[in-house]
N, C-alpha and C positions, 0 to 999 in steps of 0.2 A: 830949932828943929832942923833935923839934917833933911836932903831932899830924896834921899827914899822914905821919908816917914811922908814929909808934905806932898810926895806923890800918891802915897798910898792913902791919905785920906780924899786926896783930889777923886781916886779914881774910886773909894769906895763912895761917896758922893754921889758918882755919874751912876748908879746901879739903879735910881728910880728918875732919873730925869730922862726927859727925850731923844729917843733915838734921832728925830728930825734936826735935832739944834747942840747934841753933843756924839762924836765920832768915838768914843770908848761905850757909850750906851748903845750905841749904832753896834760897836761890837758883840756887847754882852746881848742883847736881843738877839743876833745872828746865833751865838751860841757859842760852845768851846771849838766846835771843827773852823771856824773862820778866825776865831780868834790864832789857833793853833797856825792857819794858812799864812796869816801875817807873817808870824813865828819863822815859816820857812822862809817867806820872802825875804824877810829882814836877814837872816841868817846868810840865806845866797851874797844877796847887796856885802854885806860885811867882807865877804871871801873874796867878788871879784875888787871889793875899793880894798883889799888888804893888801891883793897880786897886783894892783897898780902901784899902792903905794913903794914894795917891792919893787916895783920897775923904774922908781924917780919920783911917781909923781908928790903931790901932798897930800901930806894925811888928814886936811880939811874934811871930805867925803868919808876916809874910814871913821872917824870922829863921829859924821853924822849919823853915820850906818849904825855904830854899834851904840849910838843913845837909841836910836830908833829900835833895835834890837830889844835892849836894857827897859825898855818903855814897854814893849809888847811883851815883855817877859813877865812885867809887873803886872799886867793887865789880865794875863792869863792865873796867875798865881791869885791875885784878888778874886777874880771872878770863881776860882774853886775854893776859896775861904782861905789860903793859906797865907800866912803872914810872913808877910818879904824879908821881916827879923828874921826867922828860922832860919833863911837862906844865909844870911848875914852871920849867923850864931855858926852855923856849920863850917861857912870860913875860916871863920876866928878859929875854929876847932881844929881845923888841920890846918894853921898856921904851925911851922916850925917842924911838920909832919914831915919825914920822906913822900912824894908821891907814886912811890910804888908800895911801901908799907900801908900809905891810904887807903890805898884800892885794894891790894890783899886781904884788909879787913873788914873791907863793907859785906856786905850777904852775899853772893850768887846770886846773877841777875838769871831769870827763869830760861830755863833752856842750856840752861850751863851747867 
């Protein structure tokens, strides 16, 4: 089992256990807007340990940032039912894509 599978069951798991004795049920109880707040936090973390790493230092810290990221990403995606394959499938899918052809072909994001 690869370890986005064994995360994704970990975390679908924590959806009835205790928000007091597990921190992703702590999350799913709070709701998607905290969940989502993570999301940002992690996000920032990832960009200033990126511009560090960029300046010399090591990328132990962007390493950590962006599991940490990759973890709250999963947690958000589980908590709306969507399965972290899909994400994985759509990869694969624009594997070997131009990435301006990709993006020319997806919908019109609303407002555009």
């Amino acid at each position: 089992m690869d370890i986005i599978e064994k995360l994704t069951r970990t975390l679908e798991s924590r959806r009835d256990a205790d928000p007091a004795t597990s921190y992703v049920a702590s999350l799913y109880a709070k709701g998607l807007n905290k969940i989502l707040e993570k999301i940002g936090e992690e996000s920032t973390e990832v960009i200033l340990a990126a511009k560090e790493v960029e300046s010399g230092a090591d990328k132990a810290a962007l390493v950590h940032e962006v599991a940490d990221l990759w973890f709250h990403s999963l947690v958000a995606l589980v908590h709306l039912n969507v399965d972290p394959q899909e994400v994985l499938q759509a990869l694969k899918d624009r594997s070997g894509v131009s990435g301006h052809d990709e993006k020319r072909a997806r919908a019109p994001e609303p407002g555009n």
